[in-house]
PyMOL commands that place a pseudoatom at each C-alpha (Angstrom):
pseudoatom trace, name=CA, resn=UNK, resi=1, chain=A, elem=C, hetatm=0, pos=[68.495, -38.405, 57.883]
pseudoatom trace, name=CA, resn=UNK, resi=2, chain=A, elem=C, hetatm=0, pos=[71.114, -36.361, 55.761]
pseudoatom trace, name=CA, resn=UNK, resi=3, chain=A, elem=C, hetatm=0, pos=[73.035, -39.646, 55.226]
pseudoatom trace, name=CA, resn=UNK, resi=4, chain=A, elem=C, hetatm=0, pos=[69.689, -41.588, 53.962]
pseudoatom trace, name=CA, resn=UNK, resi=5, chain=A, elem=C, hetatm=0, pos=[69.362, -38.962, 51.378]
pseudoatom trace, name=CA, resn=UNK, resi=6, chain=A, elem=C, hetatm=0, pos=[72.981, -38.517, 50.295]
pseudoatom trace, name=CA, resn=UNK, resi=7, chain=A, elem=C, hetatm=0, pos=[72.568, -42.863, 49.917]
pseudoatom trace, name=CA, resn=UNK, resi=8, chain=A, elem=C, hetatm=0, pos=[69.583, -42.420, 47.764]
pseudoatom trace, name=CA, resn=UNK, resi=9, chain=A, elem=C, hetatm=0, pos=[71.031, -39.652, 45.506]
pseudoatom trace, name=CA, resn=UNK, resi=10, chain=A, elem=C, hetatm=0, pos=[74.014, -41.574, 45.244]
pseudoatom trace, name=CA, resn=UNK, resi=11, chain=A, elem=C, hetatm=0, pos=[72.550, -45.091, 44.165]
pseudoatom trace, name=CA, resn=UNK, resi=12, chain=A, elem=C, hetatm=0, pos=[69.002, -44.783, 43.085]
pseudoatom trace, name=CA, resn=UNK, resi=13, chain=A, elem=C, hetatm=0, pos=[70.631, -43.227, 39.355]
pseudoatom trace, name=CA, resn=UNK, resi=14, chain=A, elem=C, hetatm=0, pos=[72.718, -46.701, 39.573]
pseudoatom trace, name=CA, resn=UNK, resi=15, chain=A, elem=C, hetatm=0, pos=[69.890, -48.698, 40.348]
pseudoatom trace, name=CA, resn=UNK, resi=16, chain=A, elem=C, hetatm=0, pos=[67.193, -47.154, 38.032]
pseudoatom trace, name=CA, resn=UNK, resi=17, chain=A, elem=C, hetatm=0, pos=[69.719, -47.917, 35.357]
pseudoatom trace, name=CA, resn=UNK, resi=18, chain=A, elem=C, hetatm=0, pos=[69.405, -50.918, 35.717]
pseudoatom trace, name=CA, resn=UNK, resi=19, chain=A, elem=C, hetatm=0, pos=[66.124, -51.171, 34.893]
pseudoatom trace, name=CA, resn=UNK, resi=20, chain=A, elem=C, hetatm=0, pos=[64.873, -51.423, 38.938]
pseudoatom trace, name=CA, resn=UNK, resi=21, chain=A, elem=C, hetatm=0, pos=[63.095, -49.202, 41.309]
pseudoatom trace, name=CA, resn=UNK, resi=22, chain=A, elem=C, hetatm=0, pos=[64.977, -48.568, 44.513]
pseudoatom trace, name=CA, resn=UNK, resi=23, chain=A, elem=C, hetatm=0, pos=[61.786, -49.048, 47.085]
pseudoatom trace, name=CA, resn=UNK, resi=24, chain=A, elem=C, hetatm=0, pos=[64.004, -48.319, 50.008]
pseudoatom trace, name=CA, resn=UNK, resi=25, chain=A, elem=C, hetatm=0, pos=[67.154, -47.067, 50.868]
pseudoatom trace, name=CA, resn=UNK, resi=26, chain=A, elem=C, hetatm=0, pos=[68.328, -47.285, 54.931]
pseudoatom trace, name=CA, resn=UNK, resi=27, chain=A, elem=C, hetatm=0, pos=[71.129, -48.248, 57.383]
pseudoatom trace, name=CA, resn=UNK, resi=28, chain=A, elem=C, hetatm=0, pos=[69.750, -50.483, 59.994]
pseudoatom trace, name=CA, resn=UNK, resi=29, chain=A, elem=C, hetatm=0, pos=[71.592, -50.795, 63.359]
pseudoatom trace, name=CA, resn=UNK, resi=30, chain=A, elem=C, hetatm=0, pos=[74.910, -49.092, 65.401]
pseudoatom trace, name=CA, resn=UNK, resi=31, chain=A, elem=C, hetatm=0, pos=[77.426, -51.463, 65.509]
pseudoatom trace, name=CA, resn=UNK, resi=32, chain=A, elem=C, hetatm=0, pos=[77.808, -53.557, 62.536]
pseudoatom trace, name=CA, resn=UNK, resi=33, chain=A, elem=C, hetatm=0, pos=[75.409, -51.785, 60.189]
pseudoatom trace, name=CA, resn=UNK, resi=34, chain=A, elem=C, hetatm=0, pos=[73.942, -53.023, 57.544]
pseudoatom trace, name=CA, resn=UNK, resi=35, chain=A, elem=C, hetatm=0, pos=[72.728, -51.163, 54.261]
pseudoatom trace, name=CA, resn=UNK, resi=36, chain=A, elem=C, hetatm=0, pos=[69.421, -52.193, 52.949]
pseudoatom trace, name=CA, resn=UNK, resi=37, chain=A, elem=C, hetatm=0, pos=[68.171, -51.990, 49.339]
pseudoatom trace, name=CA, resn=UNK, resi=38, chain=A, elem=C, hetatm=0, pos=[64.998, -52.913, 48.574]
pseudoatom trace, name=CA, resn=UNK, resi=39, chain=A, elem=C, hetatm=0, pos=[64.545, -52.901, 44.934]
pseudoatom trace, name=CA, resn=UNK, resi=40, chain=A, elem=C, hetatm=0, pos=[61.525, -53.742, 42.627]
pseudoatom trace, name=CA, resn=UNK, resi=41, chain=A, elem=C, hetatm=0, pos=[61.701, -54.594, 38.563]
pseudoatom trace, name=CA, resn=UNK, resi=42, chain=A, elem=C, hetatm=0, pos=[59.898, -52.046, 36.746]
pseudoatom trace, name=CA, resn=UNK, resi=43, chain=A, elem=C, hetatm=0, pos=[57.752, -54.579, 34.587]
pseudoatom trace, name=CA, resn=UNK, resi=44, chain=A, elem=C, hetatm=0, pos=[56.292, -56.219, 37.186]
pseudoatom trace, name=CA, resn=UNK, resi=45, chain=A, elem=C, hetatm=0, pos=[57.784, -59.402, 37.580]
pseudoatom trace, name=CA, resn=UNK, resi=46, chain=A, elem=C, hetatm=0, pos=[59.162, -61.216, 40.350]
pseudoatom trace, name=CA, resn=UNK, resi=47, chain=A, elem=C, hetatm=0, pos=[62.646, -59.957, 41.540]
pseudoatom trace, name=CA, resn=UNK, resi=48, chain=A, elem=C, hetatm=0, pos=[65.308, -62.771, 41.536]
pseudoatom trace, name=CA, resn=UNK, resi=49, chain=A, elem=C, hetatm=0, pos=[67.938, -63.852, 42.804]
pseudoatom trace, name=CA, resn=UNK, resi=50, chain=A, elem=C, hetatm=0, pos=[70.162, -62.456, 39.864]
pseudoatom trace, name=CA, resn=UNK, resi=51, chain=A, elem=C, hetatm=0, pos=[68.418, -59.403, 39.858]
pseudoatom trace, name=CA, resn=UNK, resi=52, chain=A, elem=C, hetatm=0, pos=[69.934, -58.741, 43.504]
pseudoatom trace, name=CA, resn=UNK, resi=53, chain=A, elem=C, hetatm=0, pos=[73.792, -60.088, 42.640]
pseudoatom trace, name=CA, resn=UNK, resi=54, chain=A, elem=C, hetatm=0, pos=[73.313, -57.203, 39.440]
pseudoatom trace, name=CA, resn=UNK, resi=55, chain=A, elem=C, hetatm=0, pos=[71.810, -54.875, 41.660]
pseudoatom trace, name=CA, resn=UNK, resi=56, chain=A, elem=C, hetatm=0, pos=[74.618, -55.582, 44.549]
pseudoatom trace, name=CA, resn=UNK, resi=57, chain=A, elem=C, hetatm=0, pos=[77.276, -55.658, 41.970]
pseudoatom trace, name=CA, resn=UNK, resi=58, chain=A, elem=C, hetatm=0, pos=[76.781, -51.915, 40.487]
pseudoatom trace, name=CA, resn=UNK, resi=59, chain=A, elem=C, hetatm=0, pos=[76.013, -50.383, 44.241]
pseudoatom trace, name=CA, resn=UNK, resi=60, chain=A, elem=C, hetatm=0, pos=[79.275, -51.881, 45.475]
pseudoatom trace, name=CA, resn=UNK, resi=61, chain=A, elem=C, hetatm=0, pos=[81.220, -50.362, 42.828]
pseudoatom trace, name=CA, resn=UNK, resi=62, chain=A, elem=C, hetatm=0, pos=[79.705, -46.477, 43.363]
pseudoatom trace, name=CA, resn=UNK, resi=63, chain=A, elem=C, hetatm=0, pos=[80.069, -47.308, 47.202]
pseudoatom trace, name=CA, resn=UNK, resi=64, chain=A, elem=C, hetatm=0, pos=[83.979, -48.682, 47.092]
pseudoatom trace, name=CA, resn=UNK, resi=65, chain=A, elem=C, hetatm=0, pos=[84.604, -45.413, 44.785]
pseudoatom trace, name=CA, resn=UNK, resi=66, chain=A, elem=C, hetatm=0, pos=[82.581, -42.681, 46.852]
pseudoatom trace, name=CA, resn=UNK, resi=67, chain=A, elem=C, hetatm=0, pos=[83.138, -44.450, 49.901]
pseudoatom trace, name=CA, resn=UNK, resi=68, chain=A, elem=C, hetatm=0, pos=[79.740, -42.812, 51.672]
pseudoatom trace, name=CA, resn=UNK, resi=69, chain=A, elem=C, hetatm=0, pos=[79.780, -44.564, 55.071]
pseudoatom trace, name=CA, resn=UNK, resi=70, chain=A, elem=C, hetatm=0, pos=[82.686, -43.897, 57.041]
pseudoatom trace, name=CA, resn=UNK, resi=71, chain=A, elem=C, hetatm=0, pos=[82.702, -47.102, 58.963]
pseudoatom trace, name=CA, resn=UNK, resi=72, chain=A, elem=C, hetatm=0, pos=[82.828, -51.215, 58.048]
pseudoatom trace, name=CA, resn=UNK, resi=73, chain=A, elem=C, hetatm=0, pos=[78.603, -52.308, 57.547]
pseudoatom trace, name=CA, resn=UNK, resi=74, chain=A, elem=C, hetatm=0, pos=[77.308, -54.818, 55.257]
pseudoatom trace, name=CA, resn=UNK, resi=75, chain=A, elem=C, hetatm=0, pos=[75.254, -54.235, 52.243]
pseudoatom trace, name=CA, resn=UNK, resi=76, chain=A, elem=C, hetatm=0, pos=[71.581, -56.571, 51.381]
pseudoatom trace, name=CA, resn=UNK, resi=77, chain=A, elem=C, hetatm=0, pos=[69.631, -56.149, 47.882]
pseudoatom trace, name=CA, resn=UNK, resi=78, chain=A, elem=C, hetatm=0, pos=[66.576, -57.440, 48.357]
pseudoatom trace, name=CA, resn=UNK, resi=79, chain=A, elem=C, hetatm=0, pos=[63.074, -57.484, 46.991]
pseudoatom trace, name=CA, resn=UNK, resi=80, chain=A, elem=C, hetatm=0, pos=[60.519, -55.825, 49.144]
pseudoatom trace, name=CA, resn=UNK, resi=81, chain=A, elem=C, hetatm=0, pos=[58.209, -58.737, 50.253]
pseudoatom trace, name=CA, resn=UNK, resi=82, chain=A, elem=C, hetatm=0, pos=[54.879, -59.266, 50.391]
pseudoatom trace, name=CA, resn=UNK, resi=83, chain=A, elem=C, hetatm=0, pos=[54.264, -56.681, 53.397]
pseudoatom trace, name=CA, resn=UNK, resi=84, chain=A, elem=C, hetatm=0, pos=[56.509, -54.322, 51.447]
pseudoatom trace, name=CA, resn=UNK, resi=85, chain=A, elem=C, hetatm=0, pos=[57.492, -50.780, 52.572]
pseudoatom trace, name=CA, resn=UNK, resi=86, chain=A, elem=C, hetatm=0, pos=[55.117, -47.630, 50.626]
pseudoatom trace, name=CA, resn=UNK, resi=87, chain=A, elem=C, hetatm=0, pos=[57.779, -44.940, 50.179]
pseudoatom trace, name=CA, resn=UNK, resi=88, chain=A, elem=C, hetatm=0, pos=[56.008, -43.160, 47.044]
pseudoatom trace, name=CA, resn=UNK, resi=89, chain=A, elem=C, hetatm=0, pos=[53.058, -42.117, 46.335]
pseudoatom trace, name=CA, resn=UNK, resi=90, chain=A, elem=C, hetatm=0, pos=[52.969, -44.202, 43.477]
pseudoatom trace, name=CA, resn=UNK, resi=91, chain=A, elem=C, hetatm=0, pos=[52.940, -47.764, 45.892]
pseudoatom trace, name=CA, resn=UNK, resi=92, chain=A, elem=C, hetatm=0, pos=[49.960, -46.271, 47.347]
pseudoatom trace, name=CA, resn=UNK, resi=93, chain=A, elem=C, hetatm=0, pos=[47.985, -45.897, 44.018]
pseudoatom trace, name=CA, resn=UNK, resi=94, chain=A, elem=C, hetatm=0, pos=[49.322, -49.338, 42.907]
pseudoatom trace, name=CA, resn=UNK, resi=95, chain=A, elem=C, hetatm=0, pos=[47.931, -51.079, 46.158]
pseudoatom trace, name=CA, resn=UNK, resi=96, chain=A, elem=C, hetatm=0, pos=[44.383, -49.447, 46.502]
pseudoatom trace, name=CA, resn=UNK, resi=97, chain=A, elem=C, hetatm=0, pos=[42.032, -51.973, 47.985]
pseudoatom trace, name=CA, resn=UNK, resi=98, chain=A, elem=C, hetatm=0, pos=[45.259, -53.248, 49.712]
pseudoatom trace, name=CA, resn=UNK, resi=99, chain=A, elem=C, hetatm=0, pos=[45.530, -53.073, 53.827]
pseudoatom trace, name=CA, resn=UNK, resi=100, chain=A, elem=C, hetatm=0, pos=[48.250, -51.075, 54.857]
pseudoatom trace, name=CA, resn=UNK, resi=101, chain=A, elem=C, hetatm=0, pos=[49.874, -49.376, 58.045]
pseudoatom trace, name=CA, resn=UNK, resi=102, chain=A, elem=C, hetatm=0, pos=[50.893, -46.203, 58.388]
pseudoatom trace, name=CA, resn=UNK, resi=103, chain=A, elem=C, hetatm=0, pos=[52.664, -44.009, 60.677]
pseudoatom trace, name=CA, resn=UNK, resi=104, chain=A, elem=C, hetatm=0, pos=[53.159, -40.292, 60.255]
pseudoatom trace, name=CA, resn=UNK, resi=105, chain=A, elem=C, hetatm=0, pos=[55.354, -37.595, 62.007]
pseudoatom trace, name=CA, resn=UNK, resi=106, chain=A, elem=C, hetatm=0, pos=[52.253, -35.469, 62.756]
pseudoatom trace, name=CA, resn=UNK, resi=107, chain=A, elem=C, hetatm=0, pos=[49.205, -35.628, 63.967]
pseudoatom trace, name=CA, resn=UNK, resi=108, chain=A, elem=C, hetatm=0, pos=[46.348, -36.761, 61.645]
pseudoatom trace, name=CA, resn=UNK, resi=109, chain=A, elem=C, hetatm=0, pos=[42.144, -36.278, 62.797]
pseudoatom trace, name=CA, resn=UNK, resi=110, chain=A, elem=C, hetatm=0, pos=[44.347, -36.734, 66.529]
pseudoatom trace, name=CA, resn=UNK, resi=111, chain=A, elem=C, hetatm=0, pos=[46.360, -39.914, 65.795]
pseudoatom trace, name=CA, resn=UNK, resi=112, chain=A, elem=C, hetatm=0, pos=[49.817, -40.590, 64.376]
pseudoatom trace, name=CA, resn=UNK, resi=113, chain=A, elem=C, hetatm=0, pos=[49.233, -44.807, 63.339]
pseudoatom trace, name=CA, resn=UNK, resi=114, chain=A, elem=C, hetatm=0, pos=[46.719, -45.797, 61.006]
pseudoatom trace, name=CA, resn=UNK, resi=115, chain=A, elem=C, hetatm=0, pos=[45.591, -49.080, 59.842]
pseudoatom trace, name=CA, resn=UNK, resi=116, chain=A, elem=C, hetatm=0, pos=[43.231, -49.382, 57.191]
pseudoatom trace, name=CA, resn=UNK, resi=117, chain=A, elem=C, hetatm=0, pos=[42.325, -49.963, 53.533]
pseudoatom trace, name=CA, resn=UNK, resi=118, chain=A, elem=C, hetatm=0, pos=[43.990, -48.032, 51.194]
pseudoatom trace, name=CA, resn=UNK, resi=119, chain=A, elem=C, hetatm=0, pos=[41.329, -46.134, 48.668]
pseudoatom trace, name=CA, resn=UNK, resi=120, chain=A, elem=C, hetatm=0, pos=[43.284, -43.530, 46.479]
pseudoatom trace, name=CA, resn=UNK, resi=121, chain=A, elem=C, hetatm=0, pos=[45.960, -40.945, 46.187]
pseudoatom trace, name=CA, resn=UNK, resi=122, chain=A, elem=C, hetatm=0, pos=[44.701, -37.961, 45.067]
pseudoatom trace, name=CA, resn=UNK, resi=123, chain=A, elem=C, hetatm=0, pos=[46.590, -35.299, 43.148]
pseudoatom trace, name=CA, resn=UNK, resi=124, chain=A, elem=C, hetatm=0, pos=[48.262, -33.551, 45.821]
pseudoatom trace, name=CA, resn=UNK, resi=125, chain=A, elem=C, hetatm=0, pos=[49.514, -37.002, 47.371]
pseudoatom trace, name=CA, resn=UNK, resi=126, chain=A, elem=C, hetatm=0, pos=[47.264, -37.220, 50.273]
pseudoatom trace, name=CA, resn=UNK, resi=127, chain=A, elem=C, hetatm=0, pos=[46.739, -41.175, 50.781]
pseudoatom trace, name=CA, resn=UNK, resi=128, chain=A, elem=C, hetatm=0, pos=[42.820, -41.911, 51.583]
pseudoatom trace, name=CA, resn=UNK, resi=129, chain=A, elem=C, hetatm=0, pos=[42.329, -44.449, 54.119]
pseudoatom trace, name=CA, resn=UNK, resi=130, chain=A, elem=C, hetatm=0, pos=[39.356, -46.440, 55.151]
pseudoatom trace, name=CA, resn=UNK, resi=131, chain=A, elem=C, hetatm=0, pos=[39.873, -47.407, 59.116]
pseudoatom trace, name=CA, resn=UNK, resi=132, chain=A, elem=C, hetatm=0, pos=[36.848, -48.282, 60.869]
pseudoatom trace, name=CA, resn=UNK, resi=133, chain=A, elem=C, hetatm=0, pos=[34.083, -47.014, 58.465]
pseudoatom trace, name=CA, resn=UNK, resi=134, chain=A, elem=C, hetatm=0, pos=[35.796, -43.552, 58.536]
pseudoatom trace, name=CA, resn=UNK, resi=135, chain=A, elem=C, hetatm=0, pos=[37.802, -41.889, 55.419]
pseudoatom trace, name=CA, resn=UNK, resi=136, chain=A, elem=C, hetatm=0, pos=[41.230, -40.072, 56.743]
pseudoatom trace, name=CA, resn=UNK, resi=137, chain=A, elem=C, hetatm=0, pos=[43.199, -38.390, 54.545]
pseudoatom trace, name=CA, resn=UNK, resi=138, chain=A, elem=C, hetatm=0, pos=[46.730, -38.457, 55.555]
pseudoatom trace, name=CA, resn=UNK, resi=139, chain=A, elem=C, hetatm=0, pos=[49.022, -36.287, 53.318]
pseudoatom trace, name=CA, resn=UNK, resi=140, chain=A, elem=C, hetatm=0, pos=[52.047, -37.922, 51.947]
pseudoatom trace, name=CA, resn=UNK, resi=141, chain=A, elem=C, hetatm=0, pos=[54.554, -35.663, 53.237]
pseudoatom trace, name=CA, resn=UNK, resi=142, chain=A, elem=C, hetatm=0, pos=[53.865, -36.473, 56.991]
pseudoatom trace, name=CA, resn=UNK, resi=143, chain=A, elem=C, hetatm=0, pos=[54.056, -40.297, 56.616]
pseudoatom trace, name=CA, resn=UNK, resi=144, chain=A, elem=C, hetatm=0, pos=[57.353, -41.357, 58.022]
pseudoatom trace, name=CA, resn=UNK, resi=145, chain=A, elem=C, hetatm=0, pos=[56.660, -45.231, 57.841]
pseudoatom trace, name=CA, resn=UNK, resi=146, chain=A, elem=C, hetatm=0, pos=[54.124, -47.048, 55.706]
pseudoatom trace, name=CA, resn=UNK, resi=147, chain=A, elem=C, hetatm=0, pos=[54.026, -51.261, 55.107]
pseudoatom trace, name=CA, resn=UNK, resi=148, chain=A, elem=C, hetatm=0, pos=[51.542, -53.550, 53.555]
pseudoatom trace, name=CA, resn=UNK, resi=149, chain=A, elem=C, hetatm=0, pos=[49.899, -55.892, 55.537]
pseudoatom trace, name=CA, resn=UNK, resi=150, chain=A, elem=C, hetatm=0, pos=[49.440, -59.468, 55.173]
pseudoatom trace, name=CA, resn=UNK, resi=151, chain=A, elem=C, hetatm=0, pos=[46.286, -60.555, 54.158]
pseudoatom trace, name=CA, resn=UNK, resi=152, chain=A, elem=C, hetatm=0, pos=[44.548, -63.466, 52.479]
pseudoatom trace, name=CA, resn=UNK, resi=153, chain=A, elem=C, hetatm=0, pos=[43.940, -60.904, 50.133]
pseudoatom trace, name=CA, resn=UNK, resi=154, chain=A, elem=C, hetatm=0, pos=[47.258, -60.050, 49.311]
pseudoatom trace, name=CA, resn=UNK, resi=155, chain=A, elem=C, hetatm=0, pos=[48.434, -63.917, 49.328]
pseudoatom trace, name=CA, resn=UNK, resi=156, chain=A, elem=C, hetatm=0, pos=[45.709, -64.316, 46.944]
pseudoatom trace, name=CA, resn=UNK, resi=157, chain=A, elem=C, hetatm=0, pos=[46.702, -61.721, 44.591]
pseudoatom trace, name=CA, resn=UNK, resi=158, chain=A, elem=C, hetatm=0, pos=[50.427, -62.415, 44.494]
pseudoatom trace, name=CA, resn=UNK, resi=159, chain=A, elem=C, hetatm=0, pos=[49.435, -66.152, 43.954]
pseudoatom trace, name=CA, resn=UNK, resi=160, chain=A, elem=C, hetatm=0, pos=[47.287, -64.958, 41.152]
pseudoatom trace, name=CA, resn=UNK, resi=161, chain=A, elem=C, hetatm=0, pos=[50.282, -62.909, 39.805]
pseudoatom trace, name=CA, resn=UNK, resi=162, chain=A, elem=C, hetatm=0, pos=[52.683, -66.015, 39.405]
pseudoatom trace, name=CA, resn=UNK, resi=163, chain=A, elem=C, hetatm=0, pos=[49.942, -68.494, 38.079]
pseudoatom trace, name=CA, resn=UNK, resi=164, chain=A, elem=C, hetatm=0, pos=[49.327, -65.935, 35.585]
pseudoatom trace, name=CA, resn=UNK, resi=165, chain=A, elem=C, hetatm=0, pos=[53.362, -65.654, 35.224]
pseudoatom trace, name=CA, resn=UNK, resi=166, chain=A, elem=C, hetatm=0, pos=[53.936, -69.365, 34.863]
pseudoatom trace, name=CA, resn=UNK, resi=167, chain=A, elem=C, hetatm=0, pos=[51.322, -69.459, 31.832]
pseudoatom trace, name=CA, resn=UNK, resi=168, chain=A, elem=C, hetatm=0, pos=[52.768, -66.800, 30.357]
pseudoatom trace, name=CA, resn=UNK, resi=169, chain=A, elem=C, hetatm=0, pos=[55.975, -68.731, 29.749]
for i in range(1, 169): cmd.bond("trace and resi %d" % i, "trace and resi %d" % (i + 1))
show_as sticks, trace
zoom trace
């Protein structure tokens, strides 16, 4: 865990200069890792291609300089997907109305995984989730994985997004 936030303090200043939102920072796997940055644009539009090659550019420089990770690993910039992580409360606010999943590191109302409707994030950054008719409230700081999930809904709203892009231009 000390390593995930030594990576973020490290390379979210790089990335947010940039003009991007680092969504996720993590190492994934033992043997030939691989570090994974999942980065968003902060105007809303669709993350590109380019966007990653600037993104991967900048982080590889900081990383061959500081030299973080002691052994070899690979590194991915990528947008976050449809079913993208929640890592702030601010993703939660943005997707109310959105399905989501959610797992936390303690107990909630007797349950650690959730999967419901998002509702709001109030000001102490408890999420409010509709699962099964009930309202939890699951407080931010015990929420040690989060995700969107797939829906028609969410289809239909990113379609929405890039019709409404494509007229734009």
């Amino acid at each position: 865990m000390q390593m995930k936030h030594h990576l973020q303090d490290l390379l979210e200043p790089v990335i947010e200069k940039l003009g991007y939102e680092a969504v996720r920072i993590m190492t994934i796997g033992q043997k030939n890792p691989t570090l994974q940055i999942m980065i968003d644009t902060l105007d809303g539009r669709d993350i590109t291609v380019d966007d990653c090659a600037t993104v991967s550019r900048a982080v590889s420089e900081v990383l061959d300089e500081k030299d973080p990770i002691d052994d070899r690993y690979n590194l991915e910039v990528s947008s976050p997907g449809l079913d993208r992580p929640l890592t702030k409360p601010a993703h939660f606010a943005r997707f109310a109305g959105y399905e989501a999943r959610i797992e936390t590191s303690a107990e909630v109302a007797g349950r650690k995984r959730f999967k419901g409707v998002i509702s709001a994030v109030d000001a102490e950054n408890n999420v409010s989730l509709i699962m099964d008719g009930e309202n939890y409230l699951i407080p931010f700081a015990d929420i040690s994985k989060a995700k969107l999930v797939l829906t028609d809904e969410l289809l239909q709203s990113f379609e929405e997004k890039a019709a409404a892009s494509e007229i734009e231009l």
